[in-house]
N, CA, C and O atoms as a DFTB+ gen file, in Angstrom:
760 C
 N C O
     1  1      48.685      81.441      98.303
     2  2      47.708      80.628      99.011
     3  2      48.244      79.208      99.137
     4  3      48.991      78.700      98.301
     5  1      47.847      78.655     100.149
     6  2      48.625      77.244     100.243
     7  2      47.669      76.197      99.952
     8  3      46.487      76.492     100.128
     9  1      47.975      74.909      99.498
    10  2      47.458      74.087      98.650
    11  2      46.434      73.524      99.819
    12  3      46.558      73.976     100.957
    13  1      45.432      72.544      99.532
    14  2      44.289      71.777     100.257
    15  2      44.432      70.769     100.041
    16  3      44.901      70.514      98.932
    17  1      44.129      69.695     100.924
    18  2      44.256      68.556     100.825
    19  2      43.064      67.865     102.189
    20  3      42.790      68.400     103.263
    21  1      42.682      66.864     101.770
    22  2      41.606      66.303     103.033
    23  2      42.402      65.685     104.108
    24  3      43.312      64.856     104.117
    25  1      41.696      66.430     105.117
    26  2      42.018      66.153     106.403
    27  2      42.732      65.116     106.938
    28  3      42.706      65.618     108.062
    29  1      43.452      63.932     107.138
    30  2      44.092      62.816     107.605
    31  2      44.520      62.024     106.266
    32  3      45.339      61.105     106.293
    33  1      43.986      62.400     105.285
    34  2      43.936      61.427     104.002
    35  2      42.628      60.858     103.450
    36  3      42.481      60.221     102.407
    37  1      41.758      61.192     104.302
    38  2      40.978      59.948     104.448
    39  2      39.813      60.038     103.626
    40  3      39.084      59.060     103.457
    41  1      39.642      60.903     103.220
    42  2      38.706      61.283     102.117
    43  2      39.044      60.524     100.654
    44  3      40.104      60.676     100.047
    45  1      38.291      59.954     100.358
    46  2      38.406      58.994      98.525
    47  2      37.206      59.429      97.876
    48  3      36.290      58.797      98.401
    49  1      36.719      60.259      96.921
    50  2      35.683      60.307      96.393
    51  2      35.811      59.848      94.963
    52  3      36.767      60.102      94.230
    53  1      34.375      58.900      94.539
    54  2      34.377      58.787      92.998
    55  2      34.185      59.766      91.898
    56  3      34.495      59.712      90.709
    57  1      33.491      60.827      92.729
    58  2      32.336      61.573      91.832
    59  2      33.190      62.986      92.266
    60  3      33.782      62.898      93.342
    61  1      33.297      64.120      91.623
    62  2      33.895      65.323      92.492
    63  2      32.848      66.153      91.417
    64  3      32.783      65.830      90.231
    65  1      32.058      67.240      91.987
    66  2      31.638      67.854      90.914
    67  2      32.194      69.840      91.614
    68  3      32.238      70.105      92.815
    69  1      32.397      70.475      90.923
    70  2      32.851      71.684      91.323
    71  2      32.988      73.178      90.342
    72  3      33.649      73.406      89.329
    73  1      32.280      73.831      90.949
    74  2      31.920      75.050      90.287
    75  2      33.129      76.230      91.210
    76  3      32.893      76.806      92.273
    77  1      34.232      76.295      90.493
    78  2      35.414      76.780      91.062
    79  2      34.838      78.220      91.486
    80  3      33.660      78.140      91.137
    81  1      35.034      79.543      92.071
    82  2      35.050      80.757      92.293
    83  2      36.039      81.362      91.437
    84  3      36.889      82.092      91.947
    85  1      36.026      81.076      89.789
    86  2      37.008      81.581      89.220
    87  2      37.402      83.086      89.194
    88  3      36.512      83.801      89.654
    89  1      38.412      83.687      88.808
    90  2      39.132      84.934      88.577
    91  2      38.828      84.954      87.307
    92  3      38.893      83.983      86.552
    93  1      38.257      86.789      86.834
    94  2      37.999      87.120      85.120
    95  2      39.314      87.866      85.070
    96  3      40.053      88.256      85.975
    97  1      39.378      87.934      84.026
    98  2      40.710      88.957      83.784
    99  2      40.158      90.517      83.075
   100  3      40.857      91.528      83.014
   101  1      38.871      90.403      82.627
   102  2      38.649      91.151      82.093
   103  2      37.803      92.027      83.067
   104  3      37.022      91.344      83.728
   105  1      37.751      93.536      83.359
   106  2      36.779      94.454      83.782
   107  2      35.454      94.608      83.620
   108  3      34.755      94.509      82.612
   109  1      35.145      94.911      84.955
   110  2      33.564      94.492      85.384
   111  2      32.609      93.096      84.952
   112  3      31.392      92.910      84.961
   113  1      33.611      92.348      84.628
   114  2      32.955      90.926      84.572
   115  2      32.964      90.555      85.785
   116  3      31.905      90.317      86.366
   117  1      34.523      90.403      86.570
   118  2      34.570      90.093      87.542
   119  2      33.988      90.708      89.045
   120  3      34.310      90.102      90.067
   121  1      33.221      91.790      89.128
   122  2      32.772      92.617      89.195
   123  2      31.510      91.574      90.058
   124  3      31.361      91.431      91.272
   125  1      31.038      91.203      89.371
   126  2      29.502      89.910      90.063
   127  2      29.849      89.474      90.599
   128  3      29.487      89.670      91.760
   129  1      30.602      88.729      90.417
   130  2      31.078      87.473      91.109
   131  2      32.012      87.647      93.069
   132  3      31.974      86.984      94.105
   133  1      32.801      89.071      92.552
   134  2      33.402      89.615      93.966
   135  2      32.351      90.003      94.832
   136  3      32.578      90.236      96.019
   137  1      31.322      90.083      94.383
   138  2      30.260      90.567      95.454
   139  2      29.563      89.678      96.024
   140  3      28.757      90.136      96.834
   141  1      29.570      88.596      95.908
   142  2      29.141      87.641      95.830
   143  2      30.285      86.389      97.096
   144  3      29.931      86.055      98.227
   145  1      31.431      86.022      96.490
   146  2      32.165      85.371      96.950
   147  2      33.574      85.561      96.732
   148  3      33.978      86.006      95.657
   149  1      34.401      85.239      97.728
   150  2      36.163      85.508      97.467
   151  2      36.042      84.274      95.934
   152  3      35.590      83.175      95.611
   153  1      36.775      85.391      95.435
   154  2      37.736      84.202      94.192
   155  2      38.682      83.908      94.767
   156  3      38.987      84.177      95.929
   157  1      39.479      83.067      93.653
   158  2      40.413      82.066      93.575
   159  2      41.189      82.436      91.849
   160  3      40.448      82.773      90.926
   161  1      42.394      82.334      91.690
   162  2      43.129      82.641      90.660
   163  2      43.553      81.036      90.092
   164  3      43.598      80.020      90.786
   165  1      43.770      81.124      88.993
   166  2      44.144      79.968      88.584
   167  2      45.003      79.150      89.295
   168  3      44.757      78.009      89.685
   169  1      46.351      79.987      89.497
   170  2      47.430      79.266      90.568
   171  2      46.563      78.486      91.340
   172  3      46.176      77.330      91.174
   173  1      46.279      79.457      92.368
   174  2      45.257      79.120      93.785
   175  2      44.705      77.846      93.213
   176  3      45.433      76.857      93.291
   177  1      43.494      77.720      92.635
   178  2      42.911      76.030      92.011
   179  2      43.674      75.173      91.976
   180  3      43.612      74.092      92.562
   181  1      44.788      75.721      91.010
   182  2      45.817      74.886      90.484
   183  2      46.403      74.012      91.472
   184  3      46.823      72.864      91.329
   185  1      46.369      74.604      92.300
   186  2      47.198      74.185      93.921
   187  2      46.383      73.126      94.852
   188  3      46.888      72.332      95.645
   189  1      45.182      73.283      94.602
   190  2      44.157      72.377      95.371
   191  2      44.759      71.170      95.242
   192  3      45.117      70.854      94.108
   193  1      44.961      70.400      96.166
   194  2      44.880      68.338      95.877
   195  2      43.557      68.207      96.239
   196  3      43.071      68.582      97.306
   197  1      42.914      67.598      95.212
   198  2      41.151      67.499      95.871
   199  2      41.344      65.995      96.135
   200  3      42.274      65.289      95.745
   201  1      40.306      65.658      96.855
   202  2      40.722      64.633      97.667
   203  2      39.505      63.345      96.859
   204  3      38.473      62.799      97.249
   205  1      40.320      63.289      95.596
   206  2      39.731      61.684      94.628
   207  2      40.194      60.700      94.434
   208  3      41.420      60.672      94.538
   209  1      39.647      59.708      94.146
   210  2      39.595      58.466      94.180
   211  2      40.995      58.063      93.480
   212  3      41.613      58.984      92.947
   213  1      41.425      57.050      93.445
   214  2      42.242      55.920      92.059
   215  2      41.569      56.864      90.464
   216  3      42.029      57.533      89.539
   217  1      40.253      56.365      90.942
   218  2      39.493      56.452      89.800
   219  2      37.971      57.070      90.172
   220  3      36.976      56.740      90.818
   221  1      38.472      58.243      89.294
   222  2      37.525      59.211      89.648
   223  2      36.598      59.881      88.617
   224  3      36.910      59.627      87.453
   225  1      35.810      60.469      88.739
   226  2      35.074      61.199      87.591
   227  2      34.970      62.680      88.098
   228  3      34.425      62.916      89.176
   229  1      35.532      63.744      87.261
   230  2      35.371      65.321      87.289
   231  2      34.291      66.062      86.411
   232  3      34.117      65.913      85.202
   233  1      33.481      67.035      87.417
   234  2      32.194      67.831      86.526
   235  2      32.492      68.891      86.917
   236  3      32.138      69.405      87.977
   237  1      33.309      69.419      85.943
   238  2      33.810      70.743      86.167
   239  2      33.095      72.163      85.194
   240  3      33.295      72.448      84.013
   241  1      32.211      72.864      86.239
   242  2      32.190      73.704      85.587
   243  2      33.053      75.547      85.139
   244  3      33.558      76.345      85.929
   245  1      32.887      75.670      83.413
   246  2      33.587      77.024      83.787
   247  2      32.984      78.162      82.539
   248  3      32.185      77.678      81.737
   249  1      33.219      79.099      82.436
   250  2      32.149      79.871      81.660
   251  2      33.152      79.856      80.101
   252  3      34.197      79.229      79.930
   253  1      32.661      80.473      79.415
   254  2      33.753      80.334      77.720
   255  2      34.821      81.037      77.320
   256  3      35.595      80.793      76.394
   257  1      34.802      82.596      78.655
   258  2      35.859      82.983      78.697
   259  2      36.748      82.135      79.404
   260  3      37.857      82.294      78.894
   261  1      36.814      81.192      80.465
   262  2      37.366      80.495      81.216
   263  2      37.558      79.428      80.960
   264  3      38.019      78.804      81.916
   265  1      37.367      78.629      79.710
   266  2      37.643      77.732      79.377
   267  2      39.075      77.006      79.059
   268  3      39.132      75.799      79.297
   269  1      39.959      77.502      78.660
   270  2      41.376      76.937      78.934
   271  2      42.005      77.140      80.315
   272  3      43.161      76.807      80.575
   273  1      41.162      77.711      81.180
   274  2      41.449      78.106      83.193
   275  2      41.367      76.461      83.440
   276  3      42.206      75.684      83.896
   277  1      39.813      76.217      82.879
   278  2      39.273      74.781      83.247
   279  2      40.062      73.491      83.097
   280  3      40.298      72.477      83.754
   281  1      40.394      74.087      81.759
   282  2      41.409      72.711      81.059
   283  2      42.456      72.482      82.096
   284  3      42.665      71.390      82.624
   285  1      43.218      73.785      82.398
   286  2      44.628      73.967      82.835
   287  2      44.065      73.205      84.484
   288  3      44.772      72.304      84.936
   289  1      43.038      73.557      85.126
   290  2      42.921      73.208      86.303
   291  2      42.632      71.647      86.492
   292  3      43.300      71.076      87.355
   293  1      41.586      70.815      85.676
   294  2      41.771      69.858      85.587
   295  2      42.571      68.946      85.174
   296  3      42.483      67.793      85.596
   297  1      43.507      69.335      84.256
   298  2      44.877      69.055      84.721
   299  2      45.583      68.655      85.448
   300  3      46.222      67.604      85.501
   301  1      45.475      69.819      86.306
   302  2      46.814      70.345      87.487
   303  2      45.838      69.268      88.521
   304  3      46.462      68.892      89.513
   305  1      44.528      68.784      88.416
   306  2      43.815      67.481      89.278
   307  2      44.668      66.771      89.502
   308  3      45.144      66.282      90.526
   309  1      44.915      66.704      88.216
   310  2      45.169      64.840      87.729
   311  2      44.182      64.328      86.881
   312  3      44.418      63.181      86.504
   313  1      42.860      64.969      86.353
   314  2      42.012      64.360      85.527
   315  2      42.168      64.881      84.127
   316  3      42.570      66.028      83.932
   317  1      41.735      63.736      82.760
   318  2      41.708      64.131      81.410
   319  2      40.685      64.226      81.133
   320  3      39.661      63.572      81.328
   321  1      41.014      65.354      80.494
   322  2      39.562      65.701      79.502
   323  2      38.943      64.656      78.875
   324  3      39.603      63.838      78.233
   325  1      37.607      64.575      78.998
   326  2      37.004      63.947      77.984
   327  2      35.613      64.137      77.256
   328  3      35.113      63.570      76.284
   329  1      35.037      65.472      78.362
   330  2      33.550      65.507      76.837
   331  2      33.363      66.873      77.626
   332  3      34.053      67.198      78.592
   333  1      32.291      67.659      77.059
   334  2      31.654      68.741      77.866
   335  2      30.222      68.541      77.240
   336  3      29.786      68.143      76.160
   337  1      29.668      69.027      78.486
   338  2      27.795      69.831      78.323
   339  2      27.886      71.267      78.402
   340  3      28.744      71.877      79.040
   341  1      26.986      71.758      77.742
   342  2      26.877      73.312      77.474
   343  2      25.424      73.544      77.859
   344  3      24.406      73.127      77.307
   345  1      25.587      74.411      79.084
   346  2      23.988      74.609      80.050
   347  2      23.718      75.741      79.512
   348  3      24.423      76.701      79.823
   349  1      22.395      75.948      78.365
   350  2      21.860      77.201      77.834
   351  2      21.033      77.508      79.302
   352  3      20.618      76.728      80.158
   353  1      20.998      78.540      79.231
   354  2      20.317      79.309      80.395
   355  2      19.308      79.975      80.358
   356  3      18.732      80.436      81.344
   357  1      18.858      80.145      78.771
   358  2      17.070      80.456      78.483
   359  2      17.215      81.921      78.225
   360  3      16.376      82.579      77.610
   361  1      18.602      82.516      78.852
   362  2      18.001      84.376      78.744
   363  2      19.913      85.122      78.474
   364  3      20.730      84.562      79.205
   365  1      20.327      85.897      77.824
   366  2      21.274      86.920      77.622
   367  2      22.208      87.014      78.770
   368  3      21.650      86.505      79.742
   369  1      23.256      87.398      79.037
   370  2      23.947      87.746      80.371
   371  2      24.630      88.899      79.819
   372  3      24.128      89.673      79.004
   373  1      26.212      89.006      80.469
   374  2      26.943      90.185      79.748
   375  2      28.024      89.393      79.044
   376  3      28.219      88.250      79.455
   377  1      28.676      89.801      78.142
   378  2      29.746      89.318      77.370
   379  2      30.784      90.595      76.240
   380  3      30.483      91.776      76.066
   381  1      31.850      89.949      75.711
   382  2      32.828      91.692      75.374
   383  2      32.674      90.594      73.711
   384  3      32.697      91.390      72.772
   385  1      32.560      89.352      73.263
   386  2      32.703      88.622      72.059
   387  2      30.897      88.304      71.511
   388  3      30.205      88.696      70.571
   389  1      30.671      87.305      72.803
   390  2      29.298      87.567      72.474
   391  2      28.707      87.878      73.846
   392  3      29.318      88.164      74.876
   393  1      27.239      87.750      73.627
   394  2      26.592      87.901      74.789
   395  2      26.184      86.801      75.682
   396  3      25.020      86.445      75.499
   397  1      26.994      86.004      76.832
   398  2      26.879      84.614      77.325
   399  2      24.862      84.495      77.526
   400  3      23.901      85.178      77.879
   401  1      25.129      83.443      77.128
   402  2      23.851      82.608      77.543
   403  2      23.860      81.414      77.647
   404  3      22.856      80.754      77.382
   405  1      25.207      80.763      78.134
   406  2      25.463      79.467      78.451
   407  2      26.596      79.451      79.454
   408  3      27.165      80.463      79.863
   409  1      26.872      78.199      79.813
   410  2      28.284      77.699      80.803
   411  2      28.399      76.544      79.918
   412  3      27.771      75.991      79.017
   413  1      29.668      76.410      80.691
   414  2      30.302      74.442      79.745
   415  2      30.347      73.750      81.402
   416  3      30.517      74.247      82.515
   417  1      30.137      72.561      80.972
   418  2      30.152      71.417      82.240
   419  2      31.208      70.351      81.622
   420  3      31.076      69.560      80.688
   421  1      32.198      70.593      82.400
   422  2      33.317      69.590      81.748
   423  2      33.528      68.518      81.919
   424  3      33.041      68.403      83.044
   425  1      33.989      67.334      81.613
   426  2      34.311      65.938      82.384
   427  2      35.253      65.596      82.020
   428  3      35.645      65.368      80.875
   429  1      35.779      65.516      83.085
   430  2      37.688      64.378      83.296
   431  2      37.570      63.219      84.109
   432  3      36.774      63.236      85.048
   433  1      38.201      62.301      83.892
   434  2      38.739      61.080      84.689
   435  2      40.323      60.863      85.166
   436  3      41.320      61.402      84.684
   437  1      40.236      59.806      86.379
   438  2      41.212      59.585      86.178
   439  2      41.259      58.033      86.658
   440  3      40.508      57.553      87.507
   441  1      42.137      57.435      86.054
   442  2      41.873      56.070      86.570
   443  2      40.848      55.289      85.597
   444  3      40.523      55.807      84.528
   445  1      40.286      53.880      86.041
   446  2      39.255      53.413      85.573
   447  2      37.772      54.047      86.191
   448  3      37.285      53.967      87.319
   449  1      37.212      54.806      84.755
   450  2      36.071      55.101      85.003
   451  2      35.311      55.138      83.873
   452  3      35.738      55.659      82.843
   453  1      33.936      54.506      83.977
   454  2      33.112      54.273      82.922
   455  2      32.168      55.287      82.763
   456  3      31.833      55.946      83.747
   457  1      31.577      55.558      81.395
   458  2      30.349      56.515      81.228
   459  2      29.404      56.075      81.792
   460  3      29.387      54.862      82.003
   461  1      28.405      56.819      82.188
   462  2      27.225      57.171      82.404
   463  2      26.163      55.756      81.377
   464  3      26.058      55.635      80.156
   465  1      25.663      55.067      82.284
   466  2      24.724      53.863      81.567
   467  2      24.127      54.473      80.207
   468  3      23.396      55.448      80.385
   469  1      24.264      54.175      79.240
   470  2      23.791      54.748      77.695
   471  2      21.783      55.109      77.802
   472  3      21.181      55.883      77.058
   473  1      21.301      54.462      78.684
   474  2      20.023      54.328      78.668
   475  2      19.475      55.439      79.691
   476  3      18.318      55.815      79.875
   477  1      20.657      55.839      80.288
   478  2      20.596      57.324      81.356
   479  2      21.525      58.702      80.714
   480  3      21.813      59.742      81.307
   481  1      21.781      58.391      79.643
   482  2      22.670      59.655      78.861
   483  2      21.879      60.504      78.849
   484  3      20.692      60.180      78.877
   485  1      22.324      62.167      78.796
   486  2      21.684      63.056      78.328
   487  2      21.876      64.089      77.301
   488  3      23.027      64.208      76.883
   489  1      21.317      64.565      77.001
   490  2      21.725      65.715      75.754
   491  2      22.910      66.483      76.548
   492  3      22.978      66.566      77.774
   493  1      23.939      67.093      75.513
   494  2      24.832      67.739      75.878
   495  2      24.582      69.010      75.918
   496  3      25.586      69.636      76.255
   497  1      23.537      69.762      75.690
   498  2      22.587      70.622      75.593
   499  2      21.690      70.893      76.806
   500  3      20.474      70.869      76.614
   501  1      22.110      71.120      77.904
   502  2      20.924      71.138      78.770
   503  2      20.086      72.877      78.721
   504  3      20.577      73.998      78.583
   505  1      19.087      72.548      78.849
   506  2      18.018      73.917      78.510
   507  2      17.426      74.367      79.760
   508  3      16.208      74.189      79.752
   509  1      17.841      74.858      80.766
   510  2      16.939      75.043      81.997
   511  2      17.275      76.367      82.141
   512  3      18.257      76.884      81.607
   513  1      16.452      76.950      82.877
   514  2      16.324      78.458      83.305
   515  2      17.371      78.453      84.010
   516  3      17.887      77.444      84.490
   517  1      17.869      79.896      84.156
   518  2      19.049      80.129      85.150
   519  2      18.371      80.370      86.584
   520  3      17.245      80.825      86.786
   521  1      18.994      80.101      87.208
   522  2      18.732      80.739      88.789
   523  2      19.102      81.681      89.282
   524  3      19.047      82.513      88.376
   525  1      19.545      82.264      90.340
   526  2      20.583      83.139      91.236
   527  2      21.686      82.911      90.904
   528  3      22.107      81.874      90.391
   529  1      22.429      84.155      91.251
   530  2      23.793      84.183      90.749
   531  2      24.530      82.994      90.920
   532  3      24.817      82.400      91.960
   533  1      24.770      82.758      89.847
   534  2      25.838      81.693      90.656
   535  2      25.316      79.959      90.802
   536  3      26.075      79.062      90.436
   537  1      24.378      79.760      91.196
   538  2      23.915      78.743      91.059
   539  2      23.823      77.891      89.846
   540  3      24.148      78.269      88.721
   541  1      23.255      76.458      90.214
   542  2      23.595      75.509      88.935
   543  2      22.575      74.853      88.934
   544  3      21.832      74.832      89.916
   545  1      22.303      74.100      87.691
   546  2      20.469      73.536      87.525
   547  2      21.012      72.093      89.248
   548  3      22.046      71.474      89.501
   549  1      19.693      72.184      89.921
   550  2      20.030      71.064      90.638
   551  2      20.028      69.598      89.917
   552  3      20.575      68.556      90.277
   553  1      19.072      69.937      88.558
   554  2      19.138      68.574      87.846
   555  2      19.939      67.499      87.505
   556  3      19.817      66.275      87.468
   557  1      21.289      68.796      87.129
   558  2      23.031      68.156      87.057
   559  2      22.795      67.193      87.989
   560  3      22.326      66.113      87.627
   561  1      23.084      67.443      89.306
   562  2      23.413      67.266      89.999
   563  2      22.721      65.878      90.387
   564  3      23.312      64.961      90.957
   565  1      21.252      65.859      89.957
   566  2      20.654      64.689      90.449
   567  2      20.840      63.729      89.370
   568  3      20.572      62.545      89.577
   569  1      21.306      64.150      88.151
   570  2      21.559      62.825      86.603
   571  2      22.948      62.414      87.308
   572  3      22.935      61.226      87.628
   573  1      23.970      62.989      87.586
   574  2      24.803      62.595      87.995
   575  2      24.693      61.191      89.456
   576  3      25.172      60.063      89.332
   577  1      24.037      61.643      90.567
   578  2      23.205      60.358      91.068
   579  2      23.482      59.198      90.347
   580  3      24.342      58.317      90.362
   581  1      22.112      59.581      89.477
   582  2      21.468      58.833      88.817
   583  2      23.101      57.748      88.207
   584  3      23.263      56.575      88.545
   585  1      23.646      58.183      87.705
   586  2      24.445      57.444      86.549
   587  2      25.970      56.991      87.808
   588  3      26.882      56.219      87.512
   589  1      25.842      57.659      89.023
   590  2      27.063      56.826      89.656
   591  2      26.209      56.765      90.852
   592  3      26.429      57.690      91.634
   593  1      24.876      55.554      91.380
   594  2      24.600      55.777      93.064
   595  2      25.405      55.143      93.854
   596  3      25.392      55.236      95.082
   597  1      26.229      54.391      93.126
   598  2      26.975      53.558      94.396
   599  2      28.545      54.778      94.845
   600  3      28.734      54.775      96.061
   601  1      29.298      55.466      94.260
   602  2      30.083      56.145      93.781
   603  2      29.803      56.957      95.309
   604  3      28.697      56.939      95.848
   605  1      31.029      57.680      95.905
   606  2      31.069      58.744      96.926
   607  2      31.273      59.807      96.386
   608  3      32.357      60.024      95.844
   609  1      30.161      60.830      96.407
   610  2      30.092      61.892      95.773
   611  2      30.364      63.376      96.660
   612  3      29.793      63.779      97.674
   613  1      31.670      64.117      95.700
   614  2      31.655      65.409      96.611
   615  2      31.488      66.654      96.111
   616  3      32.212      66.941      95.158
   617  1      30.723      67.473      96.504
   618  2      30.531      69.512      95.623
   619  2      31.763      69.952      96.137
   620  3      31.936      69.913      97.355
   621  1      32.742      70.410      95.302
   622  2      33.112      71.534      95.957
   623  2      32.367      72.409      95.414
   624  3      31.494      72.315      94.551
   625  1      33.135      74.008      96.476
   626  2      32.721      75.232      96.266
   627  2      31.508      75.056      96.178
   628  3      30.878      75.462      95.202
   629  1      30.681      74.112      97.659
   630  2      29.272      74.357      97.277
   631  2      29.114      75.935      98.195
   632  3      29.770      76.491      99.076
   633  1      27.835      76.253      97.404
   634  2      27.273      77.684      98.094
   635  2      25.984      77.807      98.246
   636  3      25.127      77.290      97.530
   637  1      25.820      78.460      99.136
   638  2      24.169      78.750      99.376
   639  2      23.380      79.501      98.842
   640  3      23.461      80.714      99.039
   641  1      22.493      78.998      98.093
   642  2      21.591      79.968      97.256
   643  2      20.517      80.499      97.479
   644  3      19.721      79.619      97.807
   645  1      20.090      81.408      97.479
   646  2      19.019      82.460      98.315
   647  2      18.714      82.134      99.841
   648  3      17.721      81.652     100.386
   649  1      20.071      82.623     100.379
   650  2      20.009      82.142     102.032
   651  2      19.694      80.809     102.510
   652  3      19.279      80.493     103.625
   653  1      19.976      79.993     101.405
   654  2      19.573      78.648     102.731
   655  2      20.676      77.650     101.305
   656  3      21.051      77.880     100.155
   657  1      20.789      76.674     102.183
   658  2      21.503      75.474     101.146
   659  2      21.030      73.831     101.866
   660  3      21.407      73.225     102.870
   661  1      19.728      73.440     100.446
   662  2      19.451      72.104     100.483
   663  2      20.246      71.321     100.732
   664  3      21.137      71.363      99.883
   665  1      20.493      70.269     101.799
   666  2      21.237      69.074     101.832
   667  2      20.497      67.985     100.754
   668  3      19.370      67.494     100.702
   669  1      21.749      67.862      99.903
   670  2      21.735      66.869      98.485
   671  2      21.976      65.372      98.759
   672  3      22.974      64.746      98.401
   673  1      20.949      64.896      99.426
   674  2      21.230      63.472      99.673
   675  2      21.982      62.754      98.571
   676  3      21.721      62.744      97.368
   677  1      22.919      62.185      99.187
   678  2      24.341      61.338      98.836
   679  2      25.264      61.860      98.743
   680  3      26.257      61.168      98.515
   681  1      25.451      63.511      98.883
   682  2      26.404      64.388      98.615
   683  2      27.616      65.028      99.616
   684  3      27.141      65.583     100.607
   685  1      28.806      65.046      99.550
   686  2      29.250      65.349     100.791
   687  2      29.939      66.808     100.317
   688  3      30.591      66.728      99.276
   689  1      29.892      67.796     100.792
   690  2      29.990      69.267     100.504
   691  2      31.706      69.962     101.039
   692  3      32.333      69.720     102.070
   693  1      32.004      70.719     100.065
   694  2      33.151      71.735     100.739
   695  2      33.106      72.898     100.363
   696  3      32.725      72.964      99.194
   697  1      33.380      74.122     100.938
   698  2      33.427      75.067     100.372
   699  2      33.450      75.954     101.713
   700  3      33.489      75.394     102.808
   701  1      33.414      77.843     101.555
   702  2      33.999      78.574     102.497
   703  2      33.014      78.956     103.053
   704  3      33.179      79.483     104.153
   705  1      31.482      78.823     102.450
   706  2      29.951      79.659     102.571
   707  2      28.818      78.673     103.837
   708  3      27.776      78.958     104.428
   709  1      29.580      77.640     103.803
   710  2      28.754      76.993     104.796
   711  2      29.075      75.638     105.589
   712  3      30.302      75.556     105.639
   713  1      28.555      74.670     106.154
   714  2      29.109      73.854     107.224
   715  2      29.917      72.755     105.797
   716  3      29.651      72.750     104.595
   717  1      30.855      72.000     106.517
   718  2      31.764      71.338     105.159
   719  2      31.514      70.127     106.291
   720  3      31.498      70.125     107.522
   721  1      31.269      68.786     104.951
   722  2      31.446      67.699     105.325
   723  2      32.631      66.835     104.946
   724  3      32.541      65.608     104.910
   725  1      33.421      67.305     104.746
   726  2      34.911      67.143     104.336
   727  2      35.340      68.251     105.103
   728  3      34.671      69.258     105.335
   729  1      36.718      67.966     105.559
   730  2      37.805      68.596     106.536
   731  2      38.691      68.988     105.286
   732  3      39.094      68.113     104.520
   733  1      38.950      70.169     105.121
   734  2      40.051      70.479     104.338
   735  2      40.948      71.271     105.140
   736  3      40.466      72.178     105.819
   737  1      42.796      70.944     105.158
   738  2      43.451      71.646     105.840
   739  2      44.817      71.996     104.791
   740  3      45.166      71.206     103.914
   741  1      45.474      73.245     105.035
   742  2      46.659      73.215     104.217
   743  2      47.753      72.163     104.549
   744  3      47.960      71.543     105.592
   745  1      48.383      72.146     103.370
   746  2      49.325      70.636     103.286
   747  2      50.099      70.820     104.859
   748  3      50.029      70.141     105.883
   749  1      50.622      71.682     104.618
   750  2      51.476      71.865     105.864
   751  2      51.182      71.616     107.352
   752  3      51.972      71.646     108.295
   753  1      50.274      71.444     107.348
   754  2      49.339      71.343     108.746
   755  2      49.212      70.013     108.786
   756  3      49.384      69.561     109.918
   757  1      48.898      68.975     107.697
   758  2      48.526      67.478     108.070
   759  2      49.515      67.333     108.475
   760  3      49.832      66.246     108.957
């Protein structure tokens, strides 16, 4: 697969938040998720240039089998690790170690970037019901707002959840499931 990169250059975002279409390695896990949407293999991610800032902030989510995928991919960004949230989901899923009932929400930087105002922090613990496959609390999404509004904020791999997809005021979207407000083209083509 050939790498991505934004359209002319011209894309700078502060904020990137992205719920990859990861690859399981293990049988019938991956299984949900193909029915659902094309994956992506580590390489493939790996390969993305996402189109961020100097100084940027990454909310990367990935499940606990996938957790060194995450590391390795934010990485291969350009962003460092620096904290995770763990989204309990209220109810059981499937699992071969335990039985998932959470995701991790990761955060990397790169460049100069500051935390989240201390007086807008949140538990690293978030407790919300799960949704549809696949989907993510919209709450993330709006604390994040909250703690960068001046910041240009982008989803990848956004997707549409039960046939329709809310426009997230301040948000600028990419992904394969619906209209993209970012131009993504392979390197070779710019």
């Amino acid at each position: 697969m050939a790498s991505f990169a934004a359209s002319g250059g011209s894309a700078s975002f502060g904020v990137i938040y992205a719920d990859p279409p990861w690859t399981y390695q293990q049988k019938g896990v991956q299984g949900a998720a193909a029915k659902e949407y094309p994956l992506m293999t580590d390489d493939e991610l790996c390969a993305l240039q996402v189109p961020a800032g100097k100084d940027c902030i990454l909310y990367l989510w990935a499940t606990s089998p996938l957790l060194e995928s995450g590391l390795r991919v934010m990485k291969a960004w350009g962003f460092r690790y620096k904290s995770q949230a763990v989204w309990d989901k209220m109810r059981t899923g499937i699992g071969f170690w335990w039985l998932g009932q959470h995701e991790i929400l990761m955060v990397g930087v790169r460049g100069d970037v500051k935390p989240p105002p201390s007086n807008l922090r949140r538990s690293s613990v978030i407790r919300l019901p799960r949704g549809s496959h696949s989907s993510k609390p919209d709450q993330v999404r709006d604390w994040i707002s909250a703690w960068y509004p001046t910041e240009r904020k982008m989803e990848m791999f956004a997707r549409p959840y039960t046939g329709f997809w809310p426009k997230h005021e301040g948000w600028e979207t990419w992904g394969n499931e619906l209209p993209n407000d970012v131009a993504m083209m392979p390197n070779e083509l710019r």
